[in-house]
C-alpha positions in Angstrom: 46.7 111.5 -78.3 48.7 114.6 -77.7 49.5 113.2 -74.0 50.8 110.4 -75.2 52.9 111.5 -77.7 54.2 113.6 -75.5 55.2 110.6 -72.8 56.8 109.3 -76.3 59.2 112.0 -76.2 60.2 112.5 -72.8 60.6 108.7 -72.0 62.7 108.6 -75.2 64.7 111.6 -74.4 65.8 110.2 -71.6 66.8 106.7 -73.1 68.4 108.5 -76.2 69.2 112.2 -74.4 72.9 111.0 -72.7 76.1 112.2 -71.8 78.5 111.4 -75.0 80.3 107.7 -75.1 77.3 105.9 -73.4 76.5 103.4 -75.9 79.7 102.4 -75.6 79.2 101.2 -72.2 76.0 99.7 -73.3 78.2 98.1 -76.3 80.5 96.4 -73.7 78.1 94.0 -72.4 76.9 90.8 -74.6 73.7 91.2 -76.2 72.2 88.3 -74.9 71.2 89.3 -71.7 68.5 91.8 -72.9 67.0 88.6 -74.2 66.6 87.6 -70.8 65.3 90.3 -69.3 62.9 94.0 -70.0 65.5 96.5 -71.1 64.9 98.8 -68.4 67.2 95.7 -66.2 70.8 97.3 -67.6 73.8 95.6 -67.0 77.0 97.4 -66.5 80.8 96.8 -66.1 81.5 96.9 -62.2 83.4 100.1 -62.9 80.5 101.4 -64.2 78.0 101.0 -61.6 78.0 104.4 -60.7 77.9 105.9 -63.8 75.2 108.7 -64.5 74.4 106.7 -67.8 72.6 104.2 -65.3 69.8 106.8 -65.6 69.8 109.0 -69.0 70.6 106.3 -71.6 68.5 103.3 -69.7 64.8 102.4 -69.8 62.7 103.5 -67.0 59.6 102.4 -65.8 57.5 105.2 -64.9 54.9 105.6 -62.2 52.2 108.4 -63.7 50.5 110.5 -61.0 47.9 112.5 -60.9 47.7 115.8 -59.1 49.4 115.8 -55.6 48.6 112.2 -55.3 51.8 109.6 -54.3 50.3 107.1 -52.6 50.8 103.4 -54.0 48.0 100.6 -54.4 49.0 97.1 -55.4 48.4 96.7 -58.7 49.1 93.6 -61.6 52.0 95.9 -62.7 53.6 96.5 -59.9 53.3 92.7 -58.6 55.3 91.5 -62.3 57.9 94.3 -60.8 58.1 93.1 -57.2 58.0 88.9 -59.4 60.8 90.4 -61.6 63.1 92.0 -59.0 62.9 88.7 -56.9 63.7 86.5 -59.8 66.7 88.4 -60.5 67.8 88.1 -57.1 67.4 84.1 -57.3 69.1 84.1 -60.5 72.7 82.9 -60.2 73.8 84.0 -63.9 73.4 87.6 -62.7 74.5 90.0 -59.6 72.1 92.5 -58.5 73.8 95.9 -58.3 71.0 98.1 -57.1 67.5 99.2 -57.7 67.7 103.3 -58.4 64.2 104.8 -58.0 63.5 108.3 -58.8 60.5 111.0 -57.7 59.9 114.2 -59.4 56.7 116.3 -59.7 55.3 118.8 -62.3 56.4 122.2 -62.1 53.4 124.3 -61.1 52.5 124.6 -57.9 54.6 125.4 -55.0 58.6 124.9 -55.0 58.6 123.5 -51.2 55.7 121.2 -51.6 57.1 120.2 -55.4 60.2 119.2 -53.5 58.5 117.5 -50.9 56.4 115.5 -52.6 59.5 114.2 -55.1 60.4 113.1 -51.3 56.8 111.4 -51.5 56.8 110.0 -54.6 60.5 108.3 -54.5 59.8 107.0 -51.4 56.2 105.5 -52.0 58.1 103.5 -55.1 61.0 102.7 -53.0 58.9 101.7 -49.8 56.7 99.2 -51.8 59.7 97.7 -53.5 61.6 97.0 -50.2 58.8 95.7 -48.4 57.6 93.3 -51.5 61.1 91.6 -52.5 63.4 92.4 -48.9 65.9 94.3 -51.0 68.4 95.7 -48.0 69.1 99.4 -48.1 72.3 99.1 -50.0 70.5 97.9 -52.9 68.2 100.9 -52.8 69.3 104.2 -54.2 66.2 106.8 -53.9 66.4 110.3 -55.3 64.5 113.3 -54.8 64.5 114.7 -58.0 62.3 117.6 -57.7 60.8 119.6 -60.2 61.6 118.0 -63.7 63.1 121.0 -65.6 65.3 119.3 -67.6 62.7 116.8 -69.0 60.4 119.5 -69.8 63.2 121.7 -71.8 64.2 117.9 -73.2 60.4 117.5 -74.6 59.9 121.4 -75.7 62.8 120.9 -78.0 61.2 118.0 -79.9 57.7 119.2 -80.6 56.1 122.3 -82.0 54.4 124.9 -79.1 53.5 128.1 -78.7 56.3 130.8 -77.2 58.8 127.2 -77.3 61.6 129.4 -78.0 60.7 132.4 -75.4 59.4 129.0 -72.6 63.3 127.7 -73.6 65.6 130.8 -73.1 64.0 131.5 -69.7 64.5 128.3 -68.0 68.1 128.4 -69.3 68.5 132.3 -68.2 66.8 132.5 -65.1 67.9 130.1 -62.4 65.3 130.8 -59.7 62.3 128.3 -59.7 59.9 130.7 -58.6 60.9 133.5 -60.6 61.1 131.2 -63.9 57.4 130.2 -63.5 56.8 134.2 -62.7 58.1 134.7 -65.9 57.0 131.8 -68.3 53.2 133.1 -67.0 53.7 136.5 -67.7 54.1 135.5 -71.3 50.6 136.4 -73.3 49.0 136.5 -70.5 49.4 133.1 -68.7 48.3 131.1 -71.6 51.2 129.4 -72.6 51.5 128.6 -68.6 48.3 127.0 -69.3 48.6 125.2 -72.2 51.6 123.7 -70.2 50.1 122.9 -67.4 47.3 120.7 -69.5 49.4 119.4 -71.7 53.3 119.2 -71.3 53.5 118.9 -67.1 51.3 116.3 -66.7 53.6 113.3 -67.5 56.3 114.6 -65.1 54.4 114.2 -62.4 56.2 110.3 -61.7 58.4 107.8 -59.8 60.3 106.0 -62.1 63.1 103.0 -61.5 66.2 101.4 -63.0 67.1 97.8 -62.6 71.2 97.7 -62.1 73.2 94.6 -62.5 76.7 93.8 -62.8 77.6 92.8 -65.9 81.2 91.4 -64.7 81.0 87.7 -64.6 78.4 87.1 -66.7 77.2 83.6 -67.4 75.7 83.4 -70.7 77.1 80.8 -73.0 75.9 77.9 -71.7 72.2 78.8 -70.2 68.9 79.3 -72.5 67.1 82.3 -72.3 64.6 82.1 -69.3 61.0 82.8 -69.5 60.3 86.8 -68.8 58.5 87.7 -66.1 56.8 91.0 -67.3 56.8 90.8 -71.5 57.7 94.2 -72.7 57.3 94.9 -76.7 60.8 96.0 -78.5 59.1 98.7 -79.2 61.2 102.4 -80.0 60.2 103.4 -76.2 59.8 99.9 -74.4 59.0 100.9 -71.0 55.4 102.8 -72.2 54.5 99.5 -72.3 53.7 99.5 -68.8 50.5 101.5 -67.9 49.9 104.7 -65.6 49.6 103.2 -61.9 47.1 105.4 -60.8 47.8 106.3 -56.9 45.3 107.5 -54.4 44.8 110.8 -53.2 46.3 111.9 -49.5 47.0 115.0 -48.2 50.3 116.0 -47.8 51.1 114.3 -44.2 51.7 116.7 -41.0 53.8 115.7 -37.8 52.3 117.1 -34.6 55.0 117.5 -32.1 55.8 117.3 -28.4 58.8 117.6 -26.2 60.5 118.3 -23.1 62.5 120.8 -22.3 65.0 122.6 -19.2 65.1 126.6 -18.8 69.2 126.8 -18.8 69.2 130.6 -17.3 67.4 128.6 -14.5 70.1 125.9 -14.5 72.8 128.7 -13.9 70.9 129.9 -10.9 70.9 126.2 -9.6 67.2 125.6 -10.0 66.0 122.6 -11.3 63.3 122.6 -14.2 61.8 120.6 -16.7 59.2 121.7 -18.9 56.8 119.5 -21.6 55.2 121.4 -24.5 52.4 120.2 -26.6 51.4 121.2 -30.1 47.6 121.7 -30.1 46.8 122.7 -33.5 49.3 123.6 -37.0 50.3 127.3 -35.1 49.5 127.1 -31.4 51.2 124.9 -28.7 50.6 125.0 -24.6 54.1 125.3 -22.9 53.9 124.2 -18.8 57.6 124.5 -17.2 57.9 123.2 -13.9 60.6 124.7 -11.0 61.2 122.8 -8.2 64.2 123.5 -6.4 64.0 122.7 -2.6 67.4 123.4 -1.2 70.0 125.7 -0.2 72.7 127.6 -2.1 74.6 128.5 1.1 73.1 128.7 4.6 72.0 132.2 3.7 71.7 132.4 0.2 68.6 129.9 -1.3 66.0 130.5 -4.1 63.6 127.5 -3.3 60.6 127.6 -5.2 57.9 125.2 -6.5 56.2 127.4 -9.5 54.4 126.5 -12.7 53.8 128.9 -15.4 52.0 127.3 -18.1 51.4 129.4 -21.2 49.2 129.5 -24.6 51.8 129.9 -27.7 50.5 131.1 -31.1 53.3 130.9 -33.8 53.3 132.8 -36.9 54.4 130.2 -39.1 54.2 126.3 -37.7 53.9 125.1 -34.3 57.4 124.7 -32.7 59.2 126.8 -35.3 60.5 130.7 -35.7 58.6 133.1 -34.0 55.8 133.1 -31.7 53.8 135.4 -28.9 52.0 133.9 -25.7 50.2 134.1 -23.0 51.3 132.6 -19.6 49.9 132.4 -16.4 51.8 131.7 -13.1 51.4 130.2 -9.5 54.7 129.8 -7.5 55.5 129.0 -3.6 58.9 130.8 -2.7 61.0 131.1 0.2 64.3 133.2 -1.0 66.7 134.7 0.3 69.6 136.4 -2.4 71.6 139.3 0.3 71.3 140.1 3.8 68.5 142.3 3.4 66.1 139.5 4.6 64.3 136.1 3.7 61.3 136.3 2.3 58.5 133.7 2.2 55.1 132.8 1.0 52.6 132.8 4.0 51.0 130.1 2.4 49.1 132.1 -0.3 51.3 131.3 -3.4 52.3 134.3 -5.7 50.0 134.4 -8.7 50.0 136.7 -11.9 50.0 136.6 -15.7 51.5 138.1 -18.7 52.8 138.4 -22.4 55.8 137.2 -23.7 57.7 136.9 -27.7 59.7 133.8 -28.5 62.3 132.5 -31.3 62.7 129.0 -31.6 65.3 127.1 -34.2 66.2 123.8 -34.6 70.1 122.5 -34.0 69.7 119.1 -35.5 69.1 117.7 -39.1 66.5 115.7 -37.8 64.6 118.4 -36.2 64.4 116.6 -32.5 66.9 119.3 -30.9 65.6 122.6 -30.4 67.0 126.0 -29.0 64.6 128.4 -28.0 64.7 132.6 -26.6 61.8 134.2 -24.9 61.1 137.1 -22.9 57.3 138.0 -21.4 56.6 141.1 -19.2 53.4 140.9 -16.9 52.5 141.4 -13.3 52.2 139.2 -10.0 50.4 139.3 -7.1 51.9 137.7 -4.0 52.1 137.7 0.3 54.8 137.4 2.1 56.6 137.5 5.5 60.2 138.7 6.0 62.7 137.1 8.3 65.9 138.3 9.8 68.8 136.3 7.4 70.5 134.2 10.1 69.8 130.5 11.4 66.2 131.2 13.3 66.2 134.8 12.3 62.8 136.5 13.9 60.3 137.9 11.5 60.0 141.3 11.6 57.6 142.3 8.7 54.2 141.4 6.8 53.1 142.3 4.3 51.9 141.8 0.4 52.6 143.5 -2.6 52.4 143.8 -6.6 55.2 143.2 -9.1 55.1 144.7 -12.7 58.0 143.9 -14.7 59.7 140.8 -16.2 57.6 137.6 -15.3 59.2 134.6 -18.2 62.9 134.6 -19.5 64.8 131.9 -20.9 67.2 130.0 -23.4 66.0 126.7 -23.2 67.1 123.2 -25.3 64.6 120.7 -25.7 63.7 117.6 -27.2 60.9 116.6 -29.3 59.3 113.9 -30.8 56.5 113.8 -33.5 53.2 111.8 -34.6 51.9 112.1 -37.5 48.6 114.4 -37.2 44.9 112.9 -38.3 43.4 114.2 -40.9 39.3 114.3 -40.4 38.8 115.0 -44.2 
């Protein structure tokens, strides 16, 4: 009962909780068309489209979920939705502005994955409703709305609870998510946090829509009130007339990534690369960069080489992002020649070795496909070689093999990557 009357409060806050002047809007448009239609389809003057009133002083249908669940099953109420939407769109007494469709979750847990799944929630709503009635993306307007702060204070205000006015003047003091939850649970020790989590949080956890029309033009003299779609009750909070939709349960979904990539230090010293890196598992990857460069600079000046140098990436946080440490391996063929000194060339026996290297990688796009990345390793190599004289059909004159400790991997490398979505075995 307590659950309920709390869903009361905060769907009626937000039809009654608005910015002053907004019944007047409301008070513009003729009365009859709520006759035609549930009352959370608002109609608006055209040059009020936009106004925030669309979504505190309008009914809103809201999608309940449970615990980190956003996932949508079809459902009788979501079908009179989809029936209602489509009949609104055939309806020539009316212009469809826009559908607005909200997310938000409940404020414990994490603030990332809070924010993310808002991102989930909106979008599940928002995803069903464009693929059931064809609505183009212009008349879609999704927001991620986050933690719901502001409806919790709204439904504090209106009921009696434990520590109400303590719960209040923190989340109007202290800015910071995280350190407002700190807070709020450090009162008597963490049972008011609790009690809010059981009792007041749950109903946050929602998607919830708007139905926008233009109320310019309106044609409602001379037509009879048509049959509604989805009955809603005139009751004081209409839209709890509509039940939870409960959702099933999926993890939160992870993109495993791979890309290609080119070594521009490399570049500079006119060697041609490409490299292709693979995410294995949530913080390792396998890097394998490829040089093949099989031409001169000058006549006596050439760094040809066909090497590979694939290495084993762990990364502290996630796979492909901030810093990581690896372990690379190397096989290269060589015949260079960078002063007069000499040239110097594999004997066929390639030049092998390993080593250890640190990493930074960042991303330079919004969309997270273009990467920049630094890393430096220090190892050893093994390798033969004969030495020729540096002039066209200079004469070898020595043999020999040798080890190199020292710098084995550098680089500033861009690459580009592309992501599928990883499978859960759960």
């Amino acid at each position: 009962m307590r659950c309920a009357f709390l869903m009361i409060i905060l769907f009626c806050s937000l039809l009654f909780g608005g910015i002053a002047g907004a019944q007047n809007v409301k008070d513009s448009v003729p009365d009859i068309v709520y006759k035609w239609y549930p009352k959370y389809v608002t109609f608006l003057p055209g040059d009020k489209l936009d106004s925030v009133l669309v979504y505190a002083n309008t009914d809103l249908v809201p999608v309940i979920y449970k615990v980190n669940k956003y996932d949508l099953k079809g459902s009788p109420q979501l079908d009179s939705i989809v029936n209602l939407i489509n009949q609104i769109k055939s309806d020539s007494r009316v212009e469809l502005a826009y559908v607005w469709v909200g997310g938000s979750a409940s404020p414990e847990g994490p603030v990332a994955w809070n924010k993310k799944l808002g991102d989930y929630r909106s979008a599940a709503l928002s995803n069903f409703l464009r693929s059931k009635t064809d609505l183009p993306d212009e008349q879609l307007r999704v927001e991620n709305l986050g933690e719901d702060w502001y409806s919790v204070t709204r439904t504090l205000e209106k009921i009696d609870f434990p520590n109400k006015e303590k719960i209040l003047d923190i989340i109007e003091s202290e800015p910071d998510w995280n350190s407002r939850k700190n807070k709020i649970r450090a009162i008597d020790n963490g049972q008011t946090w609790r009690r809010l989590v059981r009792e007041i949080f749950p109903v946050f956890r929602n998607s919830r829509m708007v139905i926008v029309c233009s109320a310019d033009g309106l044609k409602y003299r001379t037509h009879k009130s048509v049959p509604l779609v989805l009955q809603v009750p005139d009751t004081v909070c209409p839209m709890l007339s509509i039940p939870m939709i409960e959702t099933k349960l999926r993890p939160q979904p992870e993109n495993r990534f791979w890309s290609v990539k080119t070594n521009t230090l490399f570049l500079a010293a006119l060697v041609a690369n490409v490299g292709v890196e693979v995410e294995l598992w949530k913080k390792w990857s396998l890097d394998v960069p490829v040089w093949y460069s099989p031409y001169n600079i000058t006549s006596t000046r050439k760094i040809r080489l066909m090497a590979v140098q694939p290495e084993i990436r762990h990364w502290l946080k996630k796979a492909g992002e901030g810093h990581f440490f690896g372990l690379h391996t190397h096989v290269a063929g060589f015949n260079v020649a960078i002063n007069d000194n000499g040239r110097y060339q594999d004997p066929n026996h390639a030049l092998w070795g390993m080593g250890l290297s640190y990493g930074y990688a960042t991303h330079i796009s919004k969309n997270k496909r273009w990467s920049l990345e630094f890393n430096l390793g220090v190892g050893f190599a093994e390798y033969d070689y004969d030495a020729y004289r540096n002039w066209a059909n200079g004469p070898k004159f020595r043999s020999g093999s040798d080890w190199y400790w020292g710098i084995t991997r550098a680089g500033i490398s861009i690459s580009y990557k592309w992501y599928k979505e990883r499978k859960n075995k759960n």
